[in-house]
Biopython code that builds the backbone (N, CA, C, O; Angstrom):
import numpy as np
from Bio.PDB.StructureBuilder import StructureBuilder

atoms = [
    (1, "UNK", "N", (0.798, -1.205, 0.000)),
    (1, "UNK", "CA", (0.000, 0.000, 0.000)),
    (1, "UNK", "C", (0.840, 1.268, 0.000)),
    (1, "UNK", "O", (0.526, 2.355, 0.485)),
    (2, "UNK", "N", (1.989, 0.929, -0.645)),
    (2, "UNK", "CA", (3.049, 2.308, -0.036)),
    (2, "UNK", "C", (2.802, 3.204, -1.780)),
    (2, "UNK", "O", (3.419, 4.248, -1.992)),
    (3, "UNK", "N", (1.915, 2.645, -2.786)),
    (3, "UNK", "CA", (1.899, 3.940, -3.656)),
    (3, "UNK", "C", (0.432, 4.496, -3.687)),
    (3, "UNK", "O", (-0.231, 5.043, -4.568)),
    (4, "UNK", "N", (0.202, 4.175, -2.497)),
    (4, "UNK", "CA", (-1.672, 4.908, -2.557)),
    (4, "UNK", "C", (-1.767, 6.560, -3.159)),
    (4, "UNK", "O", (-1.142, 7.581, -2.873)),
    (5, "UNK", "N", (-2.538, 6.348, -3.835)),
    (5, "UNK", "CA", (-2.823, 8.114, -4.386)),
    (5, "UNK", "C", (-2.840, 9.166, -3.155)),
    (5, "UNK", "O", (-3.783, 9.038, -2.374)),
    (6, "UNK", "N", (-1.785, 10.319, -2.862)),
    (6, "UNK", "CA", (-2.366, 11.046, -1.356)),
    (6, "UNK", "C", (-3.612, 11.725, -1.281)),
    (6, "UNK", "O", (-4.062, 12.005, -0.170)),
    (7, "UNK", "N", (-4.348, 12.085, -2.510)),
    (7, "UNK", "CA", (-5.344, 12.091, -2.473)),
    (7, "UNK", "C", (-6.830, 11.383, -1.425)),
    (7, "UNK", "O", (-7.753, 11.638, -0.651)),
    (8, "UNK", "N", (-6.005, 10.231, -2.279)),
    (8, "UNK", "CA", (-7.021, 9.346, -1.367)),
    (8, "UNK", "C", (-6.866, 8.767, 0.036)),
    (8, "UNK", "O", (-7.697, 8.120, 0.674)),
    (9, "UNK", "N", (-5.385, 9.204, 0.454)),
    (9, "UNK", "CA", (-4.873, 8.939, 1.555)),
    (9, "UNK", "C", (-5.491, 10.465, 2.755)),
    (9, "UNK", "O", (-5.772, 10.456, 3.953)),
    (10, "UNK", "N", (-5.495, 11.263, 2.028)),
    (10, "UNK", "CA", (-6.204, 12.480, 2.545)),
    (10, "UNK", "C", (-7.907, 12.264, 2.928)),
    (10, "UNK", "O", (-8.448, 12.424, 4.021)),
    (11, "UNK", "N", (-8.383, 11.941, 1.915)),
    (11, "UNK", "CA", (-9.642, 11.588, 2.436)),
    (11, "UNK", "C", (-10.400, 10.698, 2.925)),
    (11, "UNK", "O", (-11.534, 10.832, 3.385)),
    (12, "UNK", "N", (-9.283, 9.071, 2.749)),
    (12, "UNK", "CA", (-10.193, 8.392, 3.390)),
    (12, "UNK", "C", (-10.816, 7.602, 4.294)),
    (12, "UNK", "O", (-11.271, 6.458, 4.313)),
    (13, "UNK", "N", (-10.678, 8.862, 5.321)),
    (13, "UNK", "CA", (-11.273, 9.197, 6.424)),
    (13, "UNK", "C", (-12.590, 9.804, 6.597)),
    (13, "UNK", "O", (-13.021, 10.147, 7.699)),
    (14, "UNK", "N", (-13.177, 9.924, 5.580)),
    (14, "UNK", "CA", (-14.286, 10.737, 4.909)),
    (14, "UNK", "C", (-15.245, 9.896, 4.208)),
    (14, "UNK", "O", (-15.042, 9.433, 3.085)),
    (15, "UNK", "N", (-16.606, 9.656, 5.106)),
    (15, "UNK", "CA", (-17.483, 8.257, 4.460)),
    (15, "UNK", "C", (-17.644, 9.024, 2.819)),
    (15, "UNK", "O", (-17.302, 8.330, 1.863)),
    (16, "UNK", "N", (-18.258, 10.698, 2.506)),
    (16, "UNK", "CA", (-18.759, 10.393, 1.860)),
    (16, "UNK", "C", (-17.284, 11.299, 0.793)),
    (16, "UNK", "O", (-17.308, 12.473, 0.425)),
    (17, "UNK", "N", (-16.604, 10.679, 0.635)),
    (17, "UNK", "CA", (-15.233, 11.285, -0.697)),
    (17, "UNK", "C", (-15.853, 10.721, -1.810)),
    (17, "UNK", "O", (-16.176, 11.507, -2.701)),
    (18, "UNK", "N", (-16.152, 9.237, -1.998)),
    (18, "UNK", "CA", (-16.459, 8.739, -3.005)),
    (18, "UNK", "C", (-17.414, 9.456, -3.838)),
    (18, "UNK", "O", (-17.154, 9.633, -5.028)),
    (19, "UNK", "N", (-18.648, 9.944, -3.251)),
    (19, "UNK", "CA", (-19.651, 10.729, -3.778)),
    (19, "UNK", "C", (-18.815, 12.131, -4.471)),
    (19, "UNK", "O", (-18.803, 12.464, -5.656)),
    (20, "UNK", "N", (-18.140, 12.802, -3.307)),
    (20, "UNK", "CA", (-17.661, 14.166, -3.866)),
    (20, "UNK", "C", (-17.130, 14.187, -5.230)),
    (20, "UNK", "O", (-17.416, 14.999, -6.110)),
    (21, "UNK", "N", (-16.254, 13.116, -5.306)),
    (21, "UNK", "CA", (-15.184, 12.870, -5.731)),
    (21, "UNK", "C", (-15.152, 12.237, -7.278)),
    (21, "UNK", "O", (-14.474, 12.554, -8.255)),
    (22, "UNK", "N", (-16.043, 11.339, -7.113)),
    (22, "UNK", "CA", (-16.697, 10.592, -8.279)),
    (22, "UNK", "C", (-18.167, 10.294, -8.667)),
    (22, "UNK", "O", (-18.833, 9.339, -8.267)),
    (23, "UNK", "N", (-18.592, 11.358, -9.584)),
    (23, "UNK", "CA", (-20.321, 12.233, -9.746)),
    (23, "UNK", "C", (-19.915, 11.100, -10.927)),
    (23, "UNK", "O", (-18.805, 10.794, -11.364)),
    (24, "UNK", "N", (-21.297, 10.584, -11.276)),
    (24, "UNK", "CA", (-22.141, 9.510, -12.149)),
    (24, "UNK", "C", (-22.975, 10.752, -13.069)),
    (24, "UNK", "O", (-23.037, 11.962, -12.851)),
    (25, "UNK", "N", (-23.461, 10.085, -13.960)),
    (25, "UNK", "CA", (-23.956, 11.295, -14.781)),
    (25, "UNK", "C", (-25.446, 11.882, -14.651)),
    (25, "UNK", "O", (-26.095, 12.759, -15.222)),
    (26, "UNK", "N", (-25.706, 10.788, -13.419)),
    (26, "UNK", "CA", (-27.024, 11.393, -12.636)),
    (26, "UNK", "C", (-26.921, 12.876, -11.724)),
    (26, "UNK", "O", (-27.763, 13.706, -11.381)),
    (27, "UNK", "N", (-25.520, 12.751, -11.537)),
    (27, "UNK", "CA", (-25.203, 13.584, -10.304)),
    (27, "UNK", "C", (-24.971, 15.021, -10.822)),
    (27, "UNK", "O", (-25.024, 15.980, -10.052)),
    (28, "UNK", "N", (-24.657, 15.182, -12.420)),
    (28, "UNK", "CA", (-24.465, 16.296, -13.092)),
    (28, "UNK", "C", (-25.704, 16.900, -13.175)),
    (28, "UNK", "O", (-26.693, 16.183, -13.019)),
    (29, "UNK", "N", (-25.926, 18.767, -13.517)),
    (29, "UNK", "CA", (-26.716, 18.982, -13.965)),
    (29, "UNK", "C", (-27.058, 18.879, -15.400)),
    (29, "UNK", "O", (-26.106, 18.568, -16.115)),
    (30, "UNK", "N", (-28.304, 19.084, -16.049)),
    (30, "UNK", "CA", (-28.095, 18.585, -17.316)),
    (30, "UNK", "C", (-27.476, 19.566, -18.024)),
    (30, "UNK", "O", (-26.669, 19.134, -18.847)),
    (31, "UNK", "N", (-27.626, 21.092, -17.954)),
    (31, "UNK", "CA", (-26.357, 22.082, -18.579)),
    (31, "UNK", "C", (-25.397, 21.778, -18.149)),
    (31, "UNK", "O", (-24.566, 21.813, -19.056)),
    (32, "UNK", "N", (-24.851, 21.400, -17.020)),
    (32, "UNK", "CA", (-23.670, 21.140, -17.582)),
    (32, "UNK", "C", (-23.053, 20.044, -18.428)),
    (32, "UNK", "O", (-22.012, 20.082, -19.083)),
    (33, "UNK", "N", (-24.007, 18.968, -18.254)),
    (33, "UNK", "CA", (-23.740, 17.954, -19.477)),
    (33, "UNK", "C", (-23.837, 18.657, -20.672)),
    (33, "UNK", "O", (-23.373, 17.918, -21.541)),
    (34, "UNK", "N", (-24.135, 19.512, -21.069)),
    (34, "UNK", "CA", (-24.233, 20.203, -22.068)),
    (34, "UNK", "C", (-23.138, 21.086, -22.299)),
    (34, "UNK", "O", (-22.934, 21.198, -23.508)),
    (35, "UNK", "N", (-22.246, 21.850, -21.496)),
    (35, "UNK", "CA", (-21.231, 22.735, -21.540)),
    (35, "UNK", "C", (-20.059, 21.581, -21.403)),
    (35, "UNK", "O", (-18.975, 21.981, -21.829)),
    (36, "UNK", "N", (-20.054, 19.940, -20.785)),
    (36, "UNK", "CA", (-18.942, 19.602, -20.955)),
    (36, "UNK", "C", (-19.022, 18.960, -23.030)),
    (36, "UNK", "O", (-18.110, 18.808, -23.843)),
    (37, "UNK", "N", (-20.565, 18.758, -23.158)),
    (37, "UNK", "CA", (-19.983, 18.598, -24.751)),
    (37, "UNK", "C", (-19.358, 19.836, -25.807)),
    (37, "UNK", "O", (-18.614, 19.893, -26.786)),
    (38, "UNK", "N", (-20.165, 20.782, -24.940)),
    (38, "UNK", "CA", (-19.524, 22.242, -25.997)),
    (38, "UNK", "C", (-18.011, 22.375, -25.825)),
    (38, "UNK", "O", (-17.290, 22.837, -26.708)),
    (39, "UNK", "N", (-17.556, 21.931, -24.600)),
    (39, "UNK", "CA", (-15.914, 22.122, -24.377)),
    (39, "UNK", "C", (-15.084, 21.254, -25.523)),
    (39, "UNK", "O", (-14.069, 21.593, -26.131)),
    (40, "UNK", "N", (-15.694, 20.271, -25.600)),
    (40, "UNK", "CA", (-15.499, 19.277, -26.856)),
    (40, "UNK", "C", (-15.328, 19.764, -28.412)),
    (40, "UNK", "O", (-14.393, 19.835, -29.209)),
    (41, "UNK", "N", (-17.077, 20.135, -28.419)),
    (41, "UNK", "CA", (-17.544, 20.013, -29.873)),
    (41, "UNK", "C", (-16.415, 21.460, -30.291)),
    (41, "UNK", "O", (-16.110, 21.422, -31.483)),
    (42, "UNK", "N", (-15.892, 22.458, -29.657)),
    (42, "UNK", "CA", (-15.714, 23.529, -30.036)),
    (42, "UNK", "C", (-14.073, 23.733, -30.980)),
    (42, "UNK", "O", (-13.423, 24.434, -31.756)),
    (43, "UNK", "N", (-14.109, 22.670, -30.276)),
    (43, "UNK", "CA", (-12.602, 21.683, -30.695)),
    (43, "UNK", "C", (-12.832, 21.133, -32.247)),
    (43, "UNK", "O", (-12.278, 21.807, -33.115)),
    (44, "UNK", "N", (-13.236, 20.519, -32.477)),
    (44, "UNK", "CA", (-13.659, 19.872, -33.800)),
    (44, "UNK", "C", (-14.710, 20.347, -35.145)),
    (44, "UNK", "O", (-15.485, 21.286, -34.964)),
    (45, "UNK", "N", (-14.682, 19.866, -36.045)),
    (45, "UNK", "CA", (-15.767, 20.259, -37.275)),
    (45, "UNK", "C", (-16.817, 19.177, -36.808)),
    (45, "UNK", "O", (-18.042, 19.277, -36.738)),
    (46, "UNK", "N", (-16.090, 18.240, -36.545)),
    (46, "UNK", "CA", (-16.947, 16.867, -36.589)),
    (46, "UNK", "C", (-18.242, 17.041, -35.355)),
    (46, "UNK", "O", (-18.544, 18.066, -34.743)),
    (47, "UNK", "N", (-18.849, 15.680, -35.254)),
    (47, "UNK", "CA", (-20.473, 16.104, -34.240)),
    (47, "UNK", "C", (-19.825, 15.077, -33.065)),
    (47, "UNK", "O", (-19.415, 13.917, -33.099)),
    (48, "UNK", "N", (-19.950, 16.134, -31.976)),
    (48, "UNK", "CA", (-19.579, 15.273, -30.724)),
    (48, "UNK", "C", (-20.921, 14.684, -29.710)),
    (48, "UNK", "O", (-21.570, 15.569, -29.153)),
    (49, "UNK", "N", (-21.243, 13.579, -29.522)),
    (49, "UNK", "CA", (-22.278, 12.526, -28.941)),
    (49, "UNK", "C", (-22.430, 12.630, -27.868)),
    (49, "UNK", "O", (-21.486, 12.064, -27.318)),
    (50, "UNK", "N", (-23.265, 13.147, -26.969)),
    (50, "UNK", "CA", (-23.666, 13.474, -25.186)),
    (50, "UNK", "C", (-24.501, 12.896, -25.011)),
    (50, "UNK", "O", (-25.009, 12.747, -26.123)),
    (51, "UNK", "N", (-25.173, 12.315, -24.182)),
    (51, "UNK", "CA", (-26.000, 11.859, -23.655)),
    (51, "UNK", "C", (-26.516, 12.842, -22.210)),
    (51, "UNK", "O", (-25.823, 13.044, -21.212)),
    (52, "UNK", "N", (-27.886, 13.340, -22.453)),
    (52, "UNK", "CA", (-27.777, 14.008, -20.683)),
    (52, "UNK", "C", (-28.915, 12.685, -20.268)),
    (52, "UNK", "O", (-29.641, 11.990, -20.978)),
    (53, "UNK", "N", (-28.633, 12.729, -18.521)),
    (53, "UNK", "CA", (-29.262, 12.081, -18.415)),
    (53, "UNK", "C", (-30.424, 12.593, -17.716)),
    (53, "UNK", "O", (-29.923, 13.559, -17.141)),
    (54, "UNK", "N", (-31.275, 12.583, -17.487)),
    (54, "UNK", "CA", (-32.653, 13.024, -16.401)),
    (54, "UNK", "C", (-32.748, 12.150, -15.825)),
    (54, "UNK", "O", (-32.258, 11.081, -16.189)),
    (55, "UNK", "N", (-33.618, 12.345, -14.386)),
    (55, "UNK", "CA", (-34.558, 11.447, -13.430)),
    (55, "UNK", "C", (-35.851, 11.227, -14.201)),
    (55, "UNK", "O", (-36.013, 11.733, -15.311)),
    (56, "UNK", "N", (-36.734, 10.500, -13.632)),
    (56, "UNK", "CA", (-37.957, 9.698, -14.095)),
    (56, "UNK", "C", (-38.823, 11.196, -14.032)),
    (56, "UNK", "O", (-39.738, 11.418, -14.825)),
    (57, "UNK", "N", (-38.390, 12.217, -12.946)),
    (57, "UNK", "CA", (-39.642, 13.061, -12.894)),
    (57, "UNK", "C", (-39.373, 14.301, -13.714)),
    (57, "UNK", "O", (-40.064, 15.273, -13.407)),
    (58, "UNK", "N", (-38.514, 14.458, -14.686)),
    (58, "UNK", "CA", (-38.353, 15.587, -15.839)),
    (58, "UNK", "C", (-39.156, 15.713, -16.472)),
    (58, "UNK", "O", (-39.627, 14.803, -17.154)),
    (59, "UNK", "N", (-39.590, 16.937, -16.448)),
    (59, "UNK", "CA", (-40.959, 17.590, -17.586)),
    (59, "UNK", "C", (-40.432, 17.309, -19.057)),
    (59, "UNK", "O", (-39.478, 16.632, -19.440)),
    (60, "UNK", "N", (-41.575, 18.218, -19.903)),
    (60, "UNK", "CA", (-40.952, 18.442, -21.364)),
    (60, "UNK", "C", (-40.791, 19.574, -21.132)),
    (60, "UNK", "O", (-40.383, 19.949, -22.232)),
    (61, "UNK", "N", (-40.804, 20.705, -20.327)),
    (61, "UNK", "CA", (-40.140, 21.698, -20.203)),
    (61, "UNK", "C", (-38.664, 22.130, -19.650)),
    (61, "UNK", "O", (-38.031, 23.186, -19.603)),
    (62, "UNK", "N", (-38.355, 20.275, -19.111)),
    (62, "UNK", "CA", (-36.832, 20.246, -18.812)),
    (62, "UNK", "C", (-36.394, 20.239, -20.317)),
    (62, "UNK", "O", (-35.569, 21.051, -20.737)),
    (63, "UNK", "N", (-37.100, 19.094, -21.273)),
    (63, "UNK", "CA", (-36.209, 18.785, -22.160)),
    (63, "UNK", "C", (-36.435, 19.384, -23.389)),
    (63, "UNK", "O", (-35.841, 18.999, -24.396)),
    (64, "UNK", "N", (-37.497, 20.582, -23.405)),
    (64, "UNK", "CA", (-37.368, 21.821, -23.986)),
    (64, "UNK", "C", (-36.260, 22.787, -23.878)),
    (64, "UNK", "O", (-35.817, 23.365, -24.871)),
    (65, "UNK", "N", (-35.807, 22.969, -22.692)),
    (65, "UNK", "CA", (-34.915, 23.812, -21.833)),
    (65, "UNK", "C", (-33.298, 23.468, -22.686)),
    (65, "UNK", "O", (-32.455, 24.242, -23.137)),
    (66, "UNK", "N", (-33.377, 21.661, -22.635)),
    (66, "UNK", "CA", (-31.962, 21.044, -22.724)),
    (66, "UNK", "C", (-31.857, 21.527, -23.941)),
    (66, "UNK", "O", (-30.969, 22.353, -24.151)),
    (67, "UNK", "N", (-32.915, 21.040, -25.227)),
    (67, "UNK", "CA", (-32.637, 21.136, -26.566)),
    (67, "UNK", "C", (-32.517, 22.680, -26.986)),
    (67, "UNK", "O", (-32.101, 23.098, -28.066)),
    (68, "UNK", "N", (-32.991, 23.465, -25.856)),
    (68, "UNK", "CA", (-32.661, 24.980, -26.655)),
    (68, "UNK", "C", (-31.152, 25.352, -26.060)),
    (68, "UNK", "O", (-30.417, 26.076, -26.732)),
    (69, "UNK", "N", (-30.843, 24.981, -25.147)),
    (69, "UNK", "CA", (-29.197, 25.378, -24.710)),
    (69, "UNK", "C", (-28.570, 24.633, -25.842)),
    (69, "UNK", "O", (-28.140, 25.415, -26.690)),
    (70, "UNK", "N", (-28.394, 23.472, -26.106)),
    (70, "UNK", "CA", (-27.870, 22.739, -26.972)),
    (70, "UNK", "C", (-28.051, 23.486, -28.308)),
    (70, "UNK", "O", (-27.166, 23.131, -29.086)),
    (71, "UNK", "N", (-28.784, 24.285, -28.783)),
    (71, "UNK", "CA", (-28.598, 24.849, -30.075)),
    (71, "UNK", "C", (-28.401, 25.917, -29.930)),
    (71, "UNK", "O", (-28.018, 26.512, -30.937)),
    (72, "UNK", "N", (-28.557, 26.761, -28.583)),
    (72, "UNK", "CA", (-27.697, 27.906, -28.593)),
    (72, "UNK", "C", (-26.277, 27.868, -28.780)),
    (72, "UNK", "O", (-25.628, 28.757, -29.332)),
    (73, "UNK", "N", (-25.750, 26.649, -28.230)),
    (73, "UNK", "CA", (-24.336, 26.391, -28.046)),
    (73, "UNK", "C", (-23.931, 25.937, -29.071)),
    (73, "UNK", "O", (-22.706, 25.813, -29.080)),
    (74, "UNK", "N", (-24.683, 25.477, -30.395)),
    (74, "UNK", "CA", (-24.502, 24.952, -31.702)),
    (74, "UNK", "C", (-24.037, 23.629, -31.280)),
    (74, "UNK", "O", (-22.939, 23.432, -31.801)),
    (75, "UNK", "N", (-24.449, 22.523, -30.473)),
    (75, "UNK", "CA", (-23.867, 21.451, -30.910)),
    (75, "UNK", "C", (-24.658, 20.652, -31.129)),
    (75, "UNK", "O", (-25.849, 20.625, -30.819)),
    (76, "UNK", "N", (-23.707, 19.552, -31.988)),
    (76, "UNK", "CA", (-24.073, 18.654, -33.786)),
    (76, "UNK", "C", (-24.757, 17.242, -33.091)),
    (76, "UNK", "O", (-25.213, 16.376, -33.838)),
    (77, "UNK", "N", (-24.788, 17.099, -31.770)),
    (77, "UNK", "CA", (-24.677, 15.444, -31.162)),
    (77, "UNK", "C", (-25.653, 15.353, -30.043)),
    (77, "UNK", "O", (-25.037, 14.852, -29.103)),
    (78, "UNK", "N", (-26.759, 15.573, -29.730)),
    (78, "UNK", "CA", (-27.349, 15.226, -28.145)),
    (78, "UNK", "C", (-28.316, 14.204, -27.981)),
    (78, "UNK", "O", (-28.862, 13.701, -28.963)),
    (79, "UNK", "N", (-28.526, 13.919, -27.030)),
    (79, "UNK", "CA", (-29.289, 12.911, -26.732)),
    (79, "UNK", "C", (-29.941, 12.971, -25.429)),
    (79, "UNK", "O", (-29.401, 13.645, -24.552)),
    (80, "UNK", "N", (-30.680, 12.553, -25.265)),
    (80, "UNK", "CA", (-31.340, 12.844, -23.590)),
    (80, "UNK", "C", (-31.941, 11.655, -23.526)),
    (80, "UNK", "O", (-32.345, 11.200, -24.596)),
    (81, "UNK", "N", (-32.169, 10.795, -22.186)),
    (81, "UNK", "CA", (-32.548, 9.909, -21.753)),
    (81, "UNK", "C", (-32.867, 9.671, -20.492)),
    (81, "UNK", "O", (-31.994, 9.862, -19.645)),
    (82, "UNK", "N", (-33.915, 9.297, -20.167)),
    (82, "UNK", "CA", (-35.401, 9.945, -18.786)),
    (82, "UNK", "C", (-34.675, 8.609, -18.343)),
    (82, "UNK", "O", (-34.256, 7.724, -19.089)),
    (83, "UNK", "N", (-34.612, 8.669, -16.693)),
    (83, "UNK", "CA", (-34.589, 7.335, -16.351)),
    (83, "UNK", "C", (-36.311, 6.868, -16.048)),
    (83, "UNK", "O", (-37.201, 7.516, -15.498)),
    (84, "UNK", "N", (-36.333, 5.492, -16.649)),
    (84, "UNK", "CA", (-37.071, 4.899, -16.088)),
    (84, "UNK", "C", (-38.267, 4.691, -17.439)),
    (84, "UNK", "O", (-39.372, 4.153, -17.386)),
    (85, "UNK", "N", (-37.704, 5.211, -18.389)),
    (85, "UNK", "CA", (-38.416, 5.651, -19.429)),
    (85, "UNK", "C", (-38.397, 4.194, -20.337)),
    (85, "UNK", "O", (-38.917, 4.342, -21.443)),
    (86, "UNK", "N", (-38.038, 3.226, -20.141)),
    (86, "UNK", "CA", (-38.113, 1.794, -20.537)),
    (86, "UNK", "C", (-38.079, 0.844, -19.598)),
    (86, "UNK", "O", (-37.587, 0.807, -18.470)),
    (87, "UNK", "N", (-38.655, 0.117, -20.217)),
    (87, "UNK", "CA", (-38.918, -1.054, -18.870)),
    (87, "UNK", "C", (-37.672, -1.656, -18.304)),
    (87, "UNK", "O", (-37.308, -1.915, -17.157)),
    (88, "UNK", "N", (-37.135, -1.794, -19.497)),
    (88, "UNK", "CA", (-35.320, -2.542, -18.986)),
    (88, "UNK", "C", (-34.258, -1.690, -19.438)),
    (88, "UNK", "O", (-34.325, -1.245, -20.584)),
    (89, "UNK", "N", (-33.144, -1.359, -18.592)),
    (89, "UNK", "CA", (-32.284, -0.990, -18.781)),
    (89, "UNK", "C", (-31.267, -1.039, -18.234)),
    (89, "UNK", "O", (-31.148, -1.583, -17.136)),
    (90, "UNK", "N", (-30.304, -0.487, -18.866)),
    (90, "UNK", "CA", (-28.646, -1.139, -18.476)),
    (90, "UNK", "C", (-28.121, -0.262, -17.134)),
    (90, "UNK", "O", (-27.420, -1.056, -16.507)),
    (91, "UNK", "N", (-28.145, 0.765, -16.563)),
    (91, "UNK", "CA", (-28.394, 1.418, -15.960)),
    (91, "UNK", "C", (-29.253, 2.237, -15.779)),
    (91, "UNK", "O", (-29.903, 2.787, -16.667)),
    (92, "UNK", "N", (-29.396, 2.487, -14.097)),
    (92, "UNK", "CA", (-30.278, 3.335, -13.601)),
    (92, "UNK", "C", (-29.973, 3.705, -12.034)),
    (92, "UNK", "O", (-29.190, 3.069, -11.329)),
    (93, "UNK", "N", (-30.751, 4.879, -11.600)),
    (93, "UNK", "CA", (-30.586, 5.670, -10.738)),
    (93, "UNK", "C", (-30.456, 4.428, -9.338)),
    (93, "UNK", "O", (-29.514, 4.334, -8.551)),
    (94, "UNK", "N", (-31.305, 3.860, -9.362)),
    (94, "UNK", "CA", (-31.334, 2.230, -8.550)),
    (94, "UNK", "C", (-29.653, 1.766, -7.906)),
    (94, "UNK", "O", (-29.180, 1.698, -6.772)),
    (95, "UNK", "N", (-29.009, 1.462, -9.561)),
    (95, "UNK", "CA", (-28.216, 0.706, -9.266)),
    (95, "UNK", "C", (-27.071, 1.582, -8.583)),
    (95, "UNK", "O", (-26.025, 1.054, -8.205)),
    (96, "UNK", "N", (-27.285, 2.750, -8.463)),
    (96, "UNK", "CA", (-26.119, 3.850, -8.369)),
    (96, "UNK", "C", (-26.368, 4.355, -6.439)),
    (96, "UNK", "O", (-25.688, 4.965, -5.614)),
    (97, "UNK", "N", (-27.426, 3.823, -6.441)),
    (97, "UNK", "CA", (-27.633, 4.475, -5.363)),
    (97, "UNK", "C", (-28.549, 3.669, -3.789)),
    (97, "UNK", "O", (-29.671, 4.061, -3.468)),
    (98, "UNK", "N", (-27.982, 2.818, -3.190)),
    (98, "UNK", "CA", (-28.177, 2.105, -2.809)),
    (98, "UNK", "C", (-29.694, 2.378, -1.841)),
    (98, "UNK", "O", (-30.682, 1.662, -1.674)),
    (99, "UNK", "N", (-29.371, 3.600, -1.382)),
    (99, "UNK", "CA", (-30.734, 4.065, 0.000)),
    (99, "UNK", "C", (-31.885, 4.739, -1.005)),
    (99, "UNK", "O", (-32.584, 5.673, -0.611)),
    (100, "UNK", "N", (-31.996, 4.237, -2.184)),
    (100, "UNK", "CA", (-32.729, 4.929, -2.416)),
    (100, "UNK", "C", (-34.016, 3.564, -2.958)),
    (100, "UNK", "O", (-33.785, 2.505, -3.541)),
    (101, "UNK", "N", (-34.691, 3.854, -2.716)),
    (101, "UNK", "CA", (-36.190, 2.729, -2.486)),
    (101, "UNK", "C", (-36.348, 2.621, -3.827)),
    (101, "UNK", "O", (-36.234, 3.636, -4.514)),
    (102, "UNK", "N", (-36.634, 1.389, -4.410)),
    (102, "UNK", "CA", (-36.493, 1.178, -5.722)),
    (102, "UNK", "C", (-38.040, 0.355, -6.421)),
    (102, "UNK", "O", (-38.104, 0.078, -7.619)),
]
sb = StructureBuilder()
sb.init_structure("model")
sb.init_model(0)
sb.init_chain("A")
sb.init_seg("    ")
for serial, (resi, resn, name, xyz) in enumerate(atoms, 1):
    if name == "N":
        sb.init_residue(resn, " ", resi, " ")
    sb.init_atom(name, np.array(xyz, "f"), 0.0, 1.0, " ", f" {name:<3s}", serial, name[0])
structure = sb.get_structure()
């Protein structure tokens, strides 16, 4: 254990570092899922691919909201995806989050 990251030797003493430390793409807001693809797309000609993700309880006025930032910002690639919005899926808010009643 003598090349532990000090990072992590700093915090972990700290139940919740993991959370701080390492955000799932539930944990983002959805602009900023949106400003980390513009940091991208702004870089390239080509169309860069995002996915935001929402909770089960997002309006269409969230995902009105998403698709007009996204074309203010001109980018070529988005996608949005509601959790819970199919019966089966590969992830979800569930598996990420243990106390939360499923």
């Amino acid at each position: 254990f003598e090349d532990i990251h000090p990072l992590y030797l700093k915090l972990k003493d700290n139940k919740n570092y993991e959370k701080k430390i390492f955000e799932t793409a539930f944990d983002i807001n959805p602009s900023h899922h949106l400003l980390i693809q513009y940091a991208f797309q702004k870089h390239t000609e080509n169309a860069v691919s995002k996915t935001v993700n929402l909770t089960e309880n997002s309006s269409v006025d969230d995902v009105k909201e998403i698709f007009k930032m996204a074309l203010e910002l001109n980018l070529k690639g988005i996608t949005i995806y509601r959790d819970k919005s199919k019966p089966k899926q590969t992830l979800n808010f569930c598996n990420l989050n243990p106390d939360r009643e499923c």
